[in-house]
Z-matrix of the N, CA and C atoms (Angstrom, degrees):
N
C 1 1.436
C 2 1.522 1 107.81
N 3 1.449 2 123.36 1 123.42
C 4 0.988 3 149.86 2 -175.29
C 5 1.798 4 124.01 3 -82.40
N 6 1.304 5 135.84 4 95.32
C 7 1.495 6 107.91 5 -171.81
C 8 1.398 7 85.33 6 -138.23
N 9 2.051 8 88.00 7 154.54
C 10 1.433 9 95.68 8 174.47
C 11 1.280 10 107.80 9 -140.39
N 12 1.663 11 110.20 10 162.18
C 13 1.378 12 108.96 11 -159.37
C 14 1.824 13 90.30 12 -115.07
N 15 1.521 14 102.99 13 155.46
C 16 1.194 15 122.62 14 153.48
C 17 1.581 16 113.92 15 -44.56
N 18 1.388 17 117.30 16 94.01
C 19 1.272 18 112.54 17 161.47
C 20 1.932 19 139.67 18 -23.35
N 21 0.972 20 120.44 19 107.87
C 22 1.624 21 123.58 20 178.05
C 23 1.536 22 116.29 21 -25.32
N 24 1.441 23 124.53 22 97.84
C 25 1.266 24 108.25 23 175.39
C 26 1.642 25 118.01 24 -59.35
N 27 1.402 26 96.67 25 166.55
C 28 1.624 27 105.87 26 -155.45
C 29 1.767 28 94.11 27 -87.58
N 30 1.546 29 116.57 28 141.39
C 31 1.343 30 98.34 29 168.60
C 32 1.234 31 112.60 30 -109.56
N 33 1.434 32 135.30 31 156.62
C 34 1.459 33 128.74 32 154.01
C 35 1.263 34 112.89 33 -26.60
N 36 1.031 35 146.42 34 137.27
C 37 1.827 36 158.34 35 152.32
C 38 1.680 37 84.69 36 -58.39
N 39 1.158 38 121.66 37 -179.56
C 40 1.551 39 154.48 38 170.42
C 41 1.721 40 85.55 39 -105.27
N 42 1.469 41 93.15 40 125.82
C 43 1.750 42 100.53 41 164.25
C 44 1.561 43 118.65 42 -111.19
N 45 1.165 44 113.30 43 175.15
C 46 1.551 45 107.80 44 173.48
C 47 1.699 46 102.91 45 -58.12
N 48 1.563 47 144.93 46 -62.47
C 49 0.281 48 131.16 47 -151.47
C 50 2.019 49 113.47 48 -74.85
N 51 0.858 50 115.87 49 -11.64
C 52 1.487 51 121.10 50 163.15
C 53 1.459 52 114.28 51 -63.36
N 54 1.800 53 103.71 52 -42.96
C 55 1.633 54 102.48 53 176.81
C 56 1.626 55 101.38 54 -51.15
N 57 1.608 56 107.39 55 -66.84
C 58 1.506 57 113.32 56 -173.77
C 59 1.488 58 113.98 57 -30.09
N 60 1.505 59 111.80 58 -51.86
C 61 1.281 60 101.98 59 174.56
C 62 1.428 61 131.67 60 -65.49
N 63 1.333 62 109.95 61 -15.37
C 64 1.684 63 109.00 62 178.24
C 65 1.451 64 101.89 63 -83.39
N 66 1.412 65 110.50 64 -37.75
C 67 1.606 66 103.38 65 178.83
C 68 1.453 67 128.37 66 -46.06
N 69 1.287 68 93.74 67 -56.48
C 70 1.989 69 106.49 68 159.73
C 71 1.496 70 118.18 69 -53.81
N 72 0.818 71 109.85 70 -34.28
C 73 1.576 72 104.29 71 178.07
C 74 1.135 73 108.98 72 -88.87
N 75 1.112 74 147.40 73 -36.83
C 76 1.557 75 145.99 74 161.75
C 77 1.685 76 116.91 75 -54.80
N 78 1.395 77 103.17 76 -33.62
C 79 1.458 78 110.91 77 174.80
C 80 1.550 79 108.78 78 -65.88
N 81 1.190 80 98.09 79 -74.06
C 82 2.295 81 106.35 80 161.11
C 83 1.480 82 103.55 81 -15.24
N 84 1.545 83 110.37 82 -69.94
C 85 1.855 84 109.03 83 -157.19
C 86 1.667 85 100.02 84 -75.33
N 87 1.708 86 124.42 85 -12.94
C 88 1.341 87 100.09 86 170.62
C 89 0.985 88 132.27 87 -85.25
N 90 1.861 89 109.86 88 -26.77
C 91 1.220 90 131.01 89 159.94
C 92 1.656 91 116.49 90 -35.17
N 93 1.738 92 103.78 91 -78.62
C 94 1.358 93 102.85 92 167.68
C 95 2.009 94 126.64 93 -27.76
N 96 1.525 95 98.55 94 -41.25
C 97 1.795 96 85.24 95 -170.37
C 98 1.356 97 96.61 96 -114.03
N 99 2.108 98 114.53 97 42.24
C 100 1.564 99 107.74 98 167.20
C 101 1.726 100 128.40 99 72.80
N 102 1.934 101 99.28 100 3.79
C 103 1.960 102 82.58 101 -165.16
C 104 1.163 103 87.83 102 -112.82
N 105 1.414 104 111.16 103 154.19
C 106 1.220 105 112.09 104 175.91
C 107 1.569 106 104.28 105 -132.16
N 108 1.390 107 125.22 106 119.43
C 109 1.339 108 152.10 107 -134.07
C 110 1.600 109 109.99 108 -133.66
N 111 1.230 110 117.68 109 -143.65
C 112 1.638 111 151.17 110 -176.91
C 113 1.294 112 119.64 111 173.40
N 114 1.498 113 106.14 112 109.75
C 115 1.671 114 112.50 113 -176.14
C 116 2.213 115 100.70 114 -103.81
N 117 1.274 116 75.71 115 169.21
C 118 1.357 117 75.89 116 -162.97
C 119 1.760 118 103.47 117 -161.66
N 120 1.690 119 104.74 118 105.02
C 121 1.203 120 108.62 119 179.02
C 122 1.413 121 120.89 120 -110.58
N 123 1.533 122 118.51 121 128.87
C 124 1.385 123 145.86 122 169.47
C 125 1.302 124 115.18 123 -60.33
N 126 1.431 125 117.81 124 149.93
C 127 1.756 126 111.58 125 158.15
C 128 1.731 127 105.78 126 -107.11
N 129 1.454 128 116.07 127 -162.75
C 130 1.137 129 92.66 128 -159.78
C 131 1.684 130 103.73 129 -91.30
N 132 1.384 131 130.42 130 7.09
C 133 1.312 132 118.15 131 160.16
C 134 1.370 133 121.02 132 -99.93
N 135 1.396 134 119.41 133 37.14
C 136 1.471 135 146.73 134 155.62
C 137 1.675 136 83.31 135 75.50
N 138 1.275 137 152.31 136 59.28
C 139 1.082 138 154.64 137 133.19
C 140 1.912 139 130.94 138 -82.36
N 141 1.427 140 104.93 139 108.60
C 142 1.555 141 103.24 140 -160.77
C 143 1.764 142 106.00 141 -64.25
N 144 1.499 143 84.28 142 142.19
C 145 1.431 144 112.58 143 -158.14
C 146 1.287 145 99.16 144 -111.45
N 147 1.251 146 133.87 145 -44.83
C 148 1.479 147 141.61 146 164.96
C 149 1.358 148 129.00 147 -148.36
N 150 1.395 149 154.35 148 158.93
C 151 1.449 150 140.22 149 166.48
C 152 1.537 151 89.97 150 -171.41
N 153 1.929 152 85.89 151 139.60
C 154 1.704 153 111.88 152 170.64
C 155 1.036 154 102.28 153 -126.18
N 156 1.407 155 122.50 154 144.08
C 157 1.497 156 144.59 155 148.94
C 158 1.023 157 105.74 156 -66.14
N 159 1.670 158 139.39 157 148.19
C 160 1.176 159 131.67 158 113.76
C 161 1.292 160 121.07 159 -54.14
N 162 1.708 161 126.41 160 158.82
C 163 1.441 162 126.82 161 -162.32
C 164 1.916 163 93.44 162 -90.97
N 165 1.022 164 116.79 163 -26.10
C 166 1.633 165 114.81 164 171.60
C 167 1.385 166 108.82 165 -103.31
N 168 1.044 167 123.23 166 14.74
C 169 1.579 168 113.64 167 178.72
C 170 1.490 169 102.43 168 -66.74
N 171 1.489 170 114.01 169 173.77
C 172 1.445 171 112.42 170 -178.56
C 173 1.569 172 99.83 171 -98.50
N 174 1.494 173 109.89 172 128.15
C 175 1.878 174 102.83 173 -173.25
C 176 1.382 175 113.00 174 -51.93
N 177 1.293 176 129.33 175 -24.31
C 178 1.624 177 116.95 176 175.37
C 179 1.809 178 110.90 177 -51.40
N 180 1.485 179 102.65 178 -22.99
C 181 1.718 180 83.11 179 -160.89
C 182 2.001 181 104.92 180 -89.83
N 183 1.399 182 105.60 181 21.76
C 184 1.574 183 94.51 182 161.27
C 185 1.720 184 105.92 183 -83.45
N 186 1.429 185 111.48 184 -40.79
C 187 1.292 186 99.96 185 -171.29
C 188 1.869 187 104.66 186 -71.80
N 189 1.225 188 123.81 187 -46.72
C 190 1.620 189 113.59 188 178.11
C 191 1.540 190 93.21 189 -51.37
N 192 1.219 191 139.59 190 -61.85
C 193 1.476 192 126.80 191 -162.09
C 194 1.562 193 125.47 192 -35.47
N 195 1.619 194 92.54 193 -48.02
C 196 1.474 195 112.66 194 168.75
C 197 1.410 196 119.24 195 -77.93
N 198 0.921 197 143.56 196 -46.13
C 199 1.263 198 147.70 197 161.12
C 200 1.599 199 118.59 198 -41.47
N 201 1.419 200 127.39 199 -56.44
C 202 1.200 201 138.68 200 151.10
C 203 1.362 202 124.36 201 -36.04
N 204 1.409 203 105.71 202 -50.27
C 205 1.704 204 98.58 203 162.69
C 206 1.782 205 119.42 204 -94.68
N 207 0.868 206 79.84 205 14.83
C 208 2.054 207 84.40 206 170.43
C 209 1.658 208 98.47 207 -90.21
N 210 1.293 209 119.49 208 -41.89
C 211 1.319 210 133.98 209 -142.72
C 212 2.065 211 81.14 210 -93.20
N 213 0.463 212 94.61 211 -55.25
C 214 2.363 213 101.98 212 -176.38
C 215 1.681 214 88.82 213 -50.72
N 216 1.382 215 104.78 214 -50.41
C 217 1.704 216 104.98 215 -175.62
C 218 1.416 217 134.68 216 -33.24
N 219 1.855 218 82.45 217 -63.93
C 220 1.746 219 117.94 218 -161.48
C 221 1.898 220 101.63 219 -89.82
N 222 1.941 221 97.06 220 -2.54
C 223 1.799 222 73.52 221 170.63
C 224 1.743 223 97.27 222 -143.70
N 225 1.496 224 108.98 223 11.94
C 226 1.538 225 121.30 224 156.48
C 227 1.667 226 92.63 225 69.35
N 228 1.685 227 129.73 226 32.24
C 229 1.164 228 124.85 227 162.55
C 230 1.557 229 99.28 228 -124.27
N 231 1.712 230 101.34 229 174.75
C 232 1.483 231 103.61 230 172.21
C 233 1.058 232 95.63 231 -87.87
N 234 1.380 233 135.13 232 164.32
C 235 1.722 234 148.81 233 -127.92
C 236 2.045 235 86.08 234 -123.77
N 237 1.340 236 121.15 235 -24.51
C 238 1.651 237 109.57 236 162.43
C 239 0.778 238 116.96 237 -78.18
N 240 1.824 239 124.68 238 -11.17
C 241 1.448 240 107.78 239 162.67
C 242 1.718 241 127.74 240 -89.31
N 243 1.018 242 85.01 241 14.09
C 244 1.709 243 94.13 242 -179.58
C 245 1.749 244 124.25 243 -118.64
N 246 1.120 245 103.22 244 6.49
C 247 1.442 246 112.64 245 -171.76
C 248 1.420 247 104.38 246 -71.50
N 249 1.259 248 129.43 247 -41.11
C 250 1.633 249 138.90 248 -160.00
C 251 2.074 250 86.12 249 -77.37
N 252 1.226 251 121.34 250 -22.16
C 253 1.217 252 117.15 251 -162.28
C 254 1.800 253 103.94 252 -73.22
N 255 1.435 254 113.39 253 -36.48
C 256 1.275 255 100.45 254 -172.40
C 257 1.185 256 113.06 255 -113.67
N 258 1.652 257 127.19 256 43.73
C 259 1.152 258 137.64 257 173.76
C 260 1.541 259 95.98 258 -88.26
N 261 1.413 260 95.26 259 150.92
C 262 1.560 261 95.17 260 -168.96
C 263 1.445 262 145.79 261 -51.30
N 264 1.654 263 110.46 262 -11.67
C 265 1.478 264 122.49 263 145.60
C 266 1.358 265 112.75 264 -111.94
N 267 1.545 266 118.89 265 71.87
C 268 1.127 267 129.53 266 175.49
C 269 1.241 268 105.43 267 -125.64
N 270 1.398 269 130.48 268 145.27
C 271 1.505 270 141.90 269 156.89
C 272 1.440 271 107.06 270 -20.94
N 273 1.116 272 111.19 271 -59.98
C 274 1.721 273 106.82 272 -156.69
C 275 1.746 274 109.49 273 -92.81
N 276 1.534 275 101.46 274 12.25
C 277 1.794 276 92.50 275 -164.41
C 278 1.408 277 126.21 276 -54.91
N 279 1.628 278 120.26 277 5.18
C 280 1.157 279 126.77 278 -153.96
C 281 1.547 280 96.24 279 -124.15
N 282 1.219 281 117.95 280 -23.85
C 283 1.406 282 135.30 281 163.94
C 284 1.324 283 126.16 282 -28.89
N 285 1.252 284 122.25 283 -74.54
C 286 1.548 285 108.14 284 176.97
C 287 1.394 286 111.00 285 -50.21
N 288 1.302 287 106.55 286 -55.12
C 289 1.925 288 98.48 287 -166.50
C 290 1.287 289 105.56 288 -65.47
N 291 1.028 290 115.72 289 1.04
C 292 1.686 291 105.84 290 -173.21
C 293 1.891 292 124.03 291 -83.54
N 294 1.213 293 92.10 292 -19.60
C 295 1.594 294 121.62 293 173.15
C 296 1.342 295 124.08 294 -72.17
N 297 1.330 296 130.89 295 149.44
C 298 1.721 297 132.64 296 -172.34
C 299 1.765 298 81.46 297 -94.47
N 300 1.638 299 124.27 298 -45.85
C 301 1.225 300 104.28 299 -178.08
C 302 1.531 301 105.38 300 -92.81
N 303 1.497 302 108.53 301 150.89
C 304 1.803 303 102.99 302 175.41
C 305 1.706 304 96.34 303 -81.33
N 306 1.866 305 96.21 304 143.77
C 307 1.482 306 120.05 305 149.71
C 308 1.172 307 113.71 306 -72.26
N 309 1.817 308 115.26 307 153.13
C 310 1.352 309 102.40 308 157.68
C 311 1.643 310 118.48 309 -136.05
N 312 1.201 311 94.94 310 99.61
C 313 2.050 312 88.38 311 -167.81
C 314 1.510 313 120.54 312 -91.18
N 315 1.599 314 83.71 313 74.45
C 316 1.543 315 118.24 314 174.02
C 317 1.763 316 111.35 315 -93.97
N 318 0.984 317 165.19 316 77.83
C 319 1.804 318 159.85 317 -169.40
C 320 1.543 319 87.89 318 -33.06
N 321 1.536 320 103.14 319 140.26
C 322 1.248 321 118.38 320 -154.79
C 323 1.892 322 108.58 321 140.53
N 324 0.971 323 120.57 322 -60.11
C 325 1.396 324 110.92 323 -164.50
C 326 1.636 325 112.48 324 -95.55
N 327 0.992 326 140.29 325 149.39
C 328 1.277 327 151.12 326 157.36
C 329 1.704 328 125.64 327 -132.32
N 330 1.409 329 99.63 328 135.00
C 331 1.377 330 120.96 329 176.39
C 332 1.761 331 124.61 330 -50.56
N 333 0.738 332 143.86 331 136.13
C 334 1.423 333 124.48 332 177.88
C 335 1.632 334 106.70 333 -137.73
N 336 1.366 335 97.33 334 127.60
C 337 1.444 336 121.44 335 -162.94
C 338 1.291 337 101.25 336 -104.44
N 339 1.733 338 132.24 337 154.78
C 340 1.318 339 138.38 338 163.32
C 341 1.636 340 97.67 339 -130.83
N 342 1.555 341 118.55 340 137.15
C 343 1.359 342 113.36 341 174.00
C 344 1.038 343 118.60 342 32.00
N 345 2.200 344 121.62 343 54.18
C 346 1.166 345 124.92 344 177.62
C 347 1.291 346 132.18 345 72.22
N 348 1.689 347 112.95 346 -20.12
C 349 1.715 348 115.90 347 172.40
C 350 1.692 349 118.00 348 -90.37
N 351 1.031 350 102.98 349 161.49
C 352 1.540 351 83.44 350 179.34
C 353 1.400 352 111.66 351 -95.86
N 354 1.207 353 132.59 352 121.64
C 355 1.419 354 134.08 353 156.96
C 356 1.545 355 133.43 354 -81.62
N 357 1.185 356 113.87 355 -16.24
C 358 1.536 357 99.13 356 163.76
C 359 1.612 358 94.02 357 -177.59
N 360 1.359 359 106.38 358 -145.93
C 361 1.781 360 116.24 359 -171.76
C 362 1.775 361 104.57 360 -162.30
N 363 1.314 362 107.93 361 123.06
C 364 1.332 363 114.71 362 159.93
C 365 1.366 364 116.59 363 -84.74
N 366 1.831 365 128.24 364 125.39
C 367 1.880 366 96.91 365 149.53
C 368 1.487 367 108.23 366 -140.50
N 369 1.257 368 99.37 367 147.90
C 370 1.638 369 104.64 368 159.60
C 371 1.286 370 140.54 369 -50.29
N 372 1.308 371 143.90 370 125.67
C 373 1.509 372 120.43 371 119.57
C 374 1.197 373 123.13 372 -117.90
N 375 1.095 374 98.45 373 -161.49
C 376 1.970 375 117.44 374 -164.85
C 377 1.230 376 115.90 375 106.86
N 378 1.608 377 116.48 376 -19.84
C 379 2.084 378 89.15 377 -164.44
C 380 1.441 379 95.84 378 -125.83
N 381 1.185 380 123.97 379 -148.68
C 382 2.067 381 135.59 380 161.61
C 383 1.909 382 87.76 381 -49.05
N 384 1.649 383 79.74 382 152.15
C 385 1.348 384 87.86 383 175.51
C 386 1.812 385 117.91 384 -74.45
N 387 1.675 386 105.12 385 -29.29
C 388 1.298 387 102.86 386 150.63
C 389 1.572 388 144.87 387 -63.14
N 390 1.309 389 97.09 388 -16.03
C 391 1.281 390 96.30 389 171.22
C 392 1.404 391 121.42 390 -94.10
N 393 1.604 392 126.02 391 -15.35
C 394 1.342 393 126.75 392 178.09
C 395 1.446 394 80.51 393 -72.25
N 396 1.319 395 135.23 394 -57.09
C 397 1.672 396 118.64 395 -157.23
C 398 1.316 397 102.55 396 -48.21
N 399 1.248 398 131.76 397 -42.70
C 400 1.356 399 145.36 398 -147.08
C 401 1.594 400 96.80 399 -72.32
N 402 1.467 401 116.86 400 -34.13
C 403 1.573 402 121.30 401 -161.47
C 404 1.562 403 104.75 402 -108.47
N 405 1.262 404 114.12 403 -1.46
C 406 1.492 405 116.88 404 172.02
C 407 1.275 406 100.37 405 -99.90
N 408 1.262 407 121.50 406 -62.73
C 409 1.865 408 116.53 407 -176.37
C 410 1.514 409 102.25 408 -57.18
N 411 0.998 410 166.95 409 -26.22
C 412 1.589 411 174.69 410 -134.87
C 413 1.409 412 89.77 411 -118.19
N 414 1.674 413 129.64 412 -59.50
C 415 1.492 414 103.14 413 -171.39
C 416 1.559 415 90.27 414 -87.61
N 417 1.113 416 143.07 415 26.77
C 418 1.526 417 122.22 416 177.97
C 419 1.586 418 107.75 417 -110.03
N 420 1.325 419 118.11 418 -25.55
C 421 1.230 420 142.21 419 168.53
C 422 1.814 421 104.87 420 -74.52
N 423 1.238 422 133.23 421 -55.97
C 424 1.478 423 116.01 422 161.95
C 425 1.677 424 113.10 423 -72.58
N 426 0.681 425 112.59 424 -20.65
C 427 1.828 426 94.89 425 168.64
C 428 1.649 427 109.84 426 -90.30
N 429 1.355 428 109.29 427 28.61
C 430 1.338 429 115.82 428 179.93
C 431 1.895 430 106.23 429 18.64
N 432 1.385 431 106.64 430 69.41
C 433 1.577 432 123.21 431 173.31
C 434 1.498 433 114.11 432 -114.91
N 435 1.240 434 121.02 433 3.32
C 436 1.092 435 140.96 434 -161.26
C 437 1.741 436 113.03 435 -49.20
């Protein structure tokens, strides 16, 4: 017995120019709430697609930026929903160290989906950990990447 399936529709990839656009829009929402950070967008085989510094940001937050959205990527959540996970009676407490690359489940990174698949991950740093979430979902929500 023979069966066949409806072939996988094709999705858009994440292009540079989508990164560009999340970059700007993340820049806008940090501007607006004052932080000045490093965002940093992935495609969906965690390959950097774009990243800005702010010129006063503190240099640690290129690597949280990137890290944060590696981490939204590699488990297809935003990274504030996962923080309670690797507290020490948490599911995942064994998780970061367990990786050749480090996680970082800091709020800050988000997944970005097209027609339900995931295509890549934005994340913040530089500011409160609520507020990088605040400036990654804001440009992920105007670049309708949601």
């Amino acid at each position: 017995m023979t069966t066949t399936s409806a072939p996988t529709p094709t999705v858009r990839p994440l292009t540079t120019r989508d990164a560009e656009a999340l970059i700007e829009a993340a820049v806008r929402a940090a501007d607006g709430l004052g932080v000045r950070g490093s965002v940093t967008v992935l495609d969906a085989g965690g390959h950097l697609l774009g990243f800005r510094r702010d010129d006063q940001a503190v240099p640690i937050s290129g690597e949280t930026s990137t890290r944060k959205a590696y981490t939204a990527l590699q488990l297809d959540a935003p990274t504030a929903d996962l923080v309670d996970l690797v507290r020490p009676d948490g599911l995942f407490h064994t998780l970061p160290t367990a990786l050749d690359r480090p996680l970082l489940f800091i709020a800050g990174g988000v997944p970005l989906h097209r027609d339900g698949r995931l295509i890549g991950a934005i994340g913040f740093g530089g500011g409160a950990p609520e507020q990088d979430h605040r400036i990654a979902a804001t440009a992920t929500a105007e670049a309708e990447l949601a």
